[in-house]
N, CA and C of each residue as an Amber inpcrd file, in Angstrom:
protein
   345
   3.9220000  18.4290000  22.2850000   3.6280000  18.1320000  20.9040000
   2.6020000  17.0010000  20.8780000   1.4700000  17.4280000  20.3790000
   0.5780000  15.7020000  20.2210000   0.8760000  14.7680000  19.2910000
   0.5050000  13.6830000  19.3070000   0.7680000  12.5420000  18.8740000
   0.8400000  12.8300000  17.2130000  -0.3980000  13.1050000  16.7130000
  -0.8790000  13.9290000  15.2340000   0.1240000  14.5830000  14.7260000
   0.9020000  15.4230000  15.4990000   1.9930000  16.4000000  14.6180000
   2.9300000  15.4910000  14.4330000   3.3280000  14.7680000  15.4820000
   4.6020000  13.6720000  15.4870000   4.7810000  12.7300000  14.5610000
   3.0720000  11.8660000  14.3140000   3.2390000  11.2500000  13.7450000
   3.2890000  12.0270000  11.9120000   2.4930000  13.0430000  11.6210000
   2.7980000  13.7140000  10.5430000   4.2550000  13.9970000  10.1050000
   4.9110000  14.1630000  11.1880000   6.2030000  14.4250000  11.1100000
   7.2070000  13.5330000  10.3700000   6.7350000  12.3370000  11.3530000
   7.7000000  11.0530000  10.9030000   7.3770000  10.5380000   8.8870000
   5.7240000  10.9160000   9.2230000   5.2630000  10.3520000   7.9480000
   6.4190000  11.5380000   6.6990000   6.2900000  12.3290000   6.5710000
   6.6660000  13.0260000   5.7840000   8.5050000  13.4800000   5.8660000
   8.7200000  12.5000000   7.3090000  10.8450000  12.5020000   7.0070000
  10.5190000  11.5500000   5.9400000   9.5220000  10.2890000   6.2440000
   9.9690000   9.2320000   5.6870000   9.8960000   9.4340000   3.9050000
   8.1460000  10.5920000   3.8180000   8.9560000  10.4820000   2.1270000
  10.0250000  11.7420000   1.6100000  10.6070000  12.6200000   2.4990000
  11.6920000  13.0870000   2.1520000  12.7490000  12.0840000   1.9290000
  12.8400000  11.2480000   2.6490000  14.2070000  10.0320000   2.7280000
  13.9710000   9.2890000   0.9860000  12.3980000   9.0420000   1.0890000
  12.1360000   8.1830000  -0.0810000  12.4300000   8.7400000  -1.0610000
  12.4760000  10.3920000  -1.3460000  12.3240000  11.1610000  -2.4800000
  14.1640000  11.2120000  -2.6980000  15.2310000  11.3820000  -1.8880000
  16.2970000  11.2700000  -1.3320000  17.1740000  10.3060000  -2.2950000
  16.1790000   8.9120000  -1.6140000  16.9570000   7.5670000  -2.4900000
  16.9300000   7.7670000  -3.5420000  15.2680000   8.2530000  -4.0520000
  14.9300000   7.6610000  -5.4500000  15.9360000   8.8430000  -6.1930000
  16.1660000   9.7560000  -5.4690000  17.4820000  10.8530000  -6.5330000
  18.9630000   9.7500000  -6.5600000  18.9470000   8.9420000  -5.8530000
  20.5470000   8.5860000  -5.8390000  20.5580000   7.2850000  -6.7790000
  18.8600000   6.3660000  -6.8310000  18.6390000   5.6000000  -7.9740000
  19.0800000   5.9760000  -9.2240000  18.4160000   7.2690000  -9.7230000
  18.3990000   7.9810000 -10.5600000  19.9910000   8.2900000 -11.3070000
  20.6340000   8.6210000 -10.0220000  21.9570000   9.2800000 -10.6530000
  22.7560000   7.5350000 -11.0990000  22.2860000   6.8520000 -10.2330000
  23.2510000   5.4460000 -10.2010000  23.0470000   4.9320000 -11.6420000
  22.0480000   5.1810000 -12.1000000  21.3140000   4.6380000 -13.2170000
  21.4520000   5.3610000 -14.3750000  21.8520000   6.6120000 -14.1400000
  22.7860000   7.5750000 -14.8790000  24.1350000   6.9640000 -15.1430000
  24.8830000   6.3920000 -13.9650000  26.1690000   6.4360000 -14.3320000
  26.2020000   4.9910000 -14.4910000  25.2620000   4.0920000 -14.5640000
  25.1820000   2.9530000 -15.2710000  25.7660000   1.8070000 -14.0010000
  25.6270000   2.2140000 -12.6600000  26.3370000   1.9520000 -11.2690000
  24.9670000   1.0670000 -11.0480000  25.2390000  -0.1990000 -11.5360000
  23.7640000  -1.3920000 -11.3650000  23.3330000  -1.6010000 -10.2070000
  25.0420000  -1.9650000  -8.9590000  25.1540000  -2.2480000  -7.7470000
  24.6260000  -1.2490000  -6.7060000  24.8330000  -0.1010000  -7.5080000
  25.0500000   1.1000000  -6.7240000  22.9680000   1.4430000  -6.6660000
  22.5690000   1.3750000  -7.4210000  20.9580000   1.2220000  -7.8980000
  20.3820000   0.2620000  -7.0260000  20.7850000  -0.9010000  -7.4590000
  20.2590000  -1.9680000  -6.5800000  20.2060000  -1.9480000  -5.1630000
  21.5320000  -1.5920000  -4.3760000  21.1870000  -1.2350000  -3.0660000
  20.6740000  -0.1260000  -2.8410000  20.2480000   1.1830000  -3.4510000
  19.4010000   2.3280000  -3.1710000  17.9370000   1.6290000  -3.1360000
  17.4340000   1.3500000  -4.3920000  16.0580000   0.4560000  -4.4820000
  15.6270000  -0.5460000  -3.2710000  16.9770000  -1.0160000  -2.4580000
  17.0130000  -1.8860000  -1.1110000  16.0060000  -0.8740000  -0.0360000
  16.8860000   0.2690000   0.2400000  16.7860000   1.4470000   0.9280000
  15.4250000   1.9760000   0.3090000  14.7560000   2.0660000  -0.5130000
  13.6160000   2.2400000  -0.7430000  12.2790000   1.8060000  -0.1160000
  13.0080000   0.0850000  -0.4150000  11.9260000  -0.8270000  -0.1070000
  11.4250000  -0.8860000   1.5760000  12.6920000  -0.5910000   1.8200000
  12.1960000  -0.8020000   3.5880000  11.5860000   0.6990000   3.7040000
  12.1340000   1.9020000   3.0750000  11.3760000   2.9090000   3.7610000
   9.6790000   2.7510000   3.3720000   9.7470000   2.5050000   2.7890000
   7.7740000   2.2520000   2.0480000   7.5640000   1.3250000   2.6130000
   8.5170000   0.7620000   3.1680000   7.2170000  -0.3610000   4.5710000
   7.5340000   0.1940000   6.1010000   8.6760000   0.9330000   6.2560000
   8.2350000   1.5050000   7.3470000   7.1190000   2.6370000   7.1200000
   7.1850000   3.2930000   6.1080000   6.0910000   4.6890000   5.9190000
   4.6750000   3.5210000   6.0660000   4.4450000   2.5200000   5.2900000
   3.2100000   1.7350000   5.3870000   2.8230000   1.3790000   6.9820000
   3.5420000   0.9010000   7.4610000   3.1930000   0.8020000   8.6480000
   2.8270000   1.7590000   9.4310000   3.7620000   2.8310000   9.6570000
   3.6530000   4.0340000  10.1910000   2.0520000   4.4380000  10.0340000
   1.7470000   4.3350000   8.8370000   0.1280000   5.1510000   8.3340000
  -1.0040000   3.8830000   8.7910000  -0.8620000   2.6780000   8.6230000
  -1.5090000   1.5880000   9.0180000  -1.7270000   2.4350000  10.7710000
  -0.6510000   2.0220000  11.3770000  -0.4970000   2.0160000  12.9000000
  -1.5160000   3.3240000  13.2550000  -1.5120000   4.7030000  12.7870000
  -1.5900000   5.9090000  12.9910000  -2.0300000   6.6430000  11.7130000
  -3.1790000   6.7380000  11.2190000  -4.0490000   6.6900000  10.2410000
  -3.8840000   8.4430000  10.3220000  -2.9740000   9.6900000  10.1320000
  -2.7100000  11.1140000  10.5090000  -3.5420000  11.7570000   8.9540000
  -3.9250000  13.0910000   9.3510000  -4.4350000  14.3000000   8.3770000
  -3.4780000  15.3030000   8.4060000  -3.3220000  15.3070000   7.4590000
  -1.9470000  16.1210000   6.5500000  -2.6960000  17.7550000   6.7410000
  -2.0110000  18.8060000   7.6080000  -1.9040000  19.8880000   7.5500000
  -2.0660000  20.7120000   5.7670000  -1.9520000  21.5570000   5.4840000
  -2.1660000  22.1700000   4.1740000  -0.7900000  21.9040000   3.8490000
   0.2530000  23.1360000   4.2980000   1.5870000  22.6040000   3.6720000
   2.3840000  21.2340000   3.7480000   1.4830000  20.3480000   4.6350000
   1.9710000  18.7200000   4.7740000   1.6050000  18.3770000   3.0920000
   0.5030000  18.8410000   2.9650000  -0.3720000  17.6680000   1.5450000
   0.6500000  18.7300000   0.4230000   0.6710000  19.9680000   0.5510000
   1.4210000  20.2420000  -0.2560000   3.0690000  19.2780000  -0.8140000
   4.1160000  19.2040000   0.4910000   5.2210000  18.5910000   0.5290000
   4.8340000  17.3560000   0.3080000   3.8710000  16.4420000   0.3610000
   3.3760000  15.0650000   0.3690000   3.0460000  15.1050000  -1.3990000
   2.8860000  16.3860000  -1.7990000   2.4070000  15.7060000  -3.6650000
   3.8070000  16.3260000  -4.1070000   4.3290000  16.8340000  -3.5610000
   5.7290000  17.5800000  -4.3750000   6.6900000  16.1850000  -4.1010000
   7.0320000  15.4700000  -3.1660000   7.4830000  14.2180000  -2.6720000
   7.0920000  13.7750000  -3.7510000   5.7070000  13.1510000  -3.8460000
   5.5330000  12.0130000  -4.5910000   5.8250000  12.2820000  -6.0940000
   5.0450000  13.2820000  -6.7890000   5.5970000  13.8100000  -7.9410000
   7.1310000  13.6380000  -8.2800000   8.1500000  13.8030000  -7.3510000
   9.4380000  14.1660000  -7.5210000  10.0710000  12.3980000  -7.6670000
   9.5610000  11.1390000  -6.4260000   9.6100000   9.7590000  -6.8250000
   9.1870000   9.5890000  -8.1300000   7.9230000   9.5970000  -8.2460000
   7.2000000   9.7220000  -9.6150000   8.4060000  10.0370000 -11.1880000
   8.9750000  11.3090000 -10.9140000   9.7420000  11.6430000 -12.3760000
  11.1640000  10.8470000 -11.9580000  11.5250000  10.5220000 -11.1030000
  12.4660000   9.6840000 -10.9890000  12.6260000   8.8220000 -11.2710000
  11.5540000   7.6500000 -10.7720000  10.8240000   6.7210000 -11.1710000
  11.3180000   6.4510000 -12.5870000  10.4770000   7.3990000 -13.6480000
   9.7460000   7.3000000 -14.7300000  11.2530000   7.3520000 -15.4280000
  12.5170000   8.4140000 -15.3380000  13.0560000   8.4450000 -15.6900000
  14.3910000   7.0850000 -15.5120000  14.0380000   6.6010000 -14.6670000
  15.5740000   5.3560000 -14.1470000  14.7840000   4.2950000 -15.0390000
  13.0790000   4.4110000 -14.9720000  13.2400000   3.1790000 -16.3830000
  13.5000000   3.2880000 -17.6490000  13.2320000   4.8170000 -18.1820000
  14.1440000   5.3260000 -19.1400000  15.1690000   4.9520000 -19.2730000
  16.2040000   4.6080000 -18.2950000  17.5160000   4.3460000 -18.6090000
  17.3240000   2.6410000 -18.1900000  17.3350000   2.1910000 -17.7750000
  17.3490000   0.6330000 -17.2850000  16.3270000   0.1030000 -18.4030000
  15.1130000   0.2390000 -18.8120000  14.1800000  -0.7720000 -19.8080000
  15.6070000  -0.8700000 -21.1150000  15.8000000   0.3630000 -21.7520000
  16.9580000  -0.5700000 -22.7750000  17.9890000  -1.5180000 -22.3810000
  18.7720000  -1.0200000 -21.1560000  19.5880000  -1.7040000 -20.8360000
  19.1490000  -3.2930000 -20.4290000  18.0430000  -3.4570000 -20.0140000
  17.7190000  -4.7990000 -19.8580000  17.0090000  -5.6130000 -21.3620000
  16.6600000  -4.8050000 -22.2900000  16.3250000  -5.3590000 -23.6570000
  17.0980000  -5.6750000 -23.9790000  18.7380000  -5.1860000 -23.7970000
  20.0350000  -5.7820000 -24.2760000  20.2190000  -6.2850000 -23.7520000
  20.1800000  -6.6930000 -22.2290000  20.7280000  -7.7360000 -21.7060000
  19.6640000  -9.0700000 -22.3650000  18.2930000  -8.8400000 -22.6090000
  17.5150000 -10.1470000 -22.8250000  18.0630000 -10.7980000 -23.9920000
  18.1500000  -9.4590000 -25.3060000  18.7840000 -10.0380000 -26.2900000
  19.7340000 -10.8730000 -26.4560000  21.0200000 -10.1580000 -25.6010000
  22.0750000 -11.1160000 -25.2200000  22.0570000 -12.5710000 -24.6240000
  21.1130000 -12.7690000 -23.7550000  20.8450000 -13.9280000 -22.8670000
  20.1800000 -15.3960000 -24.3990000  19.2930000 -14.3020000 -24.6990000
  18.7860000 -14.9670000 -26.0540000  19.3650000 -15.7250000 -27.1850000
  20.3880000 -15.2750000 -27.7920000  21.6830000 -14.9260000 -28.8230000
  22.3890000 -16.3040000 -28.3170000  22.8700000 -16.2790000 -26.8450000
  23.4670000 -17.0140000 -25.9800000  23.1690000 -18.7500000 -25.9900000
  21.7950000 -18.8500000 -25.7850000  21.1270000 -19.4990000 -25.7930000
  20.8080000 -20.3580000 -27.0490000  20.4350000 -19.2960000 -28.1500000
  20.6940000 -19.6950000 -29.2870000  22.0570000 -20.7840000 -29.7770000
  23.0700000 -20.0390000 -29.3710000  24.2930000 -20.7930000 -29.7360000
  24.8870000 -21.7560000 -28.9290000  24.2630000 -21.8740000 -27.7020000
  24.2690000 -22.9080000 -26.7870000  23.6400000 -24.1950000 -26.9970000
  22.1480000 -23.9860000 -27.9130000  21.2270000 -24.9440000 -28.6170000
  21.9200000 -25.4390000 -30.0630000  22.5960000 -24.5260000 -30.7730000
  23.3320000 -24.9470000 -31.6810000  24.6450000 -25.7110000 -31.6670000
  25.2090000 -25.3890000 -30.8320000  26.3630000 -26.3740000 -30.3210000
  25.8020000 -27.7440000 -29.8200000  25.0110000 -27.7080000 -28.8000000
  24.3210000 -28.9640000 -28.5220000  23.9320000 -29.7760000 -29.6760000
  23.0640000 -29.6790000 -30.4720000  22.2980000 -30.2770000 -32.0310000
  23.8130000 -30.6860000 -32.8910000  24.5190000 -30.1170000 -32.9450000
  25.4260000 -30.2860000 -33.9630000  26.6170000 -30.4400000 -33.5440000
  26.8660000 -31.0080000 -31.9990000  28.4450000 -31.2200000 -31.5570000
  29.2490000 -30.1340000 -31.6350000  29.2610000 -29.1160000 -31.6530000
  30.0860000 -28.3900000 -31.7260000  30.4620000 -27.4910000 -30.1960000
  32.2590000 -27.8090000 -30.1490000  32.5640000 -27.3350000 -28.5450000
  33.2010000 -26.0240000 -28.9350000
């Protein structure tokens, strides 16, 4: 096997793995599982720096059905992506609100003595 197929190889486990997580982000973020999100997004981060490196180290040309599986991959991160901030951007507008609100009445107690 030459080096070229191998390394094509590895390149494209790695964004199956990536496409993988970003489904289990997705569902976590579905079931509102913050912890469960947060460490997938962990598992993300290192695979996109091992895939970075990998392509740094070994600069490979994607076969036809490689570039094919390589835009269906990314596309598939992509609507995942797009959709977990769908669910997380409100949830963090409520959390800001809340933090806000908080704050508010934290400044009001302070000014006016009140425990």
């Amino acid at each position: 096997m030459t080096s070229k197929i191998k390394d094509n190889r590895d390149i494209m486990a790695l964004y199956a793995q990536i496409a993988t997580q970003s489904e289990t982000m997705l569902n976590a973020a579905q079931k509102g599982s913050w912890d469960e999100l947060c460490a997938a997004e962990e598992v993300v981060s290192r695979l996109i720096h091992d895939l970075q490196t990998l392509k740094q180290v070994k600069e490979s040309d994607l076969n036809e059905q490689e570039r094919i599986e390589h835009i269906a991959y990314l596309k598939k991160i992509l609507a995942d992506d797009a959709e977990i901030r769908n669910i997380t951007e409100p949830r963090l507008r409520q959390l800001e609100e809340f933090l806000r609100a908080s704050s508010n009445t934290q400044k009001l107690s302070n000014s006016y003595g009140v425990n």
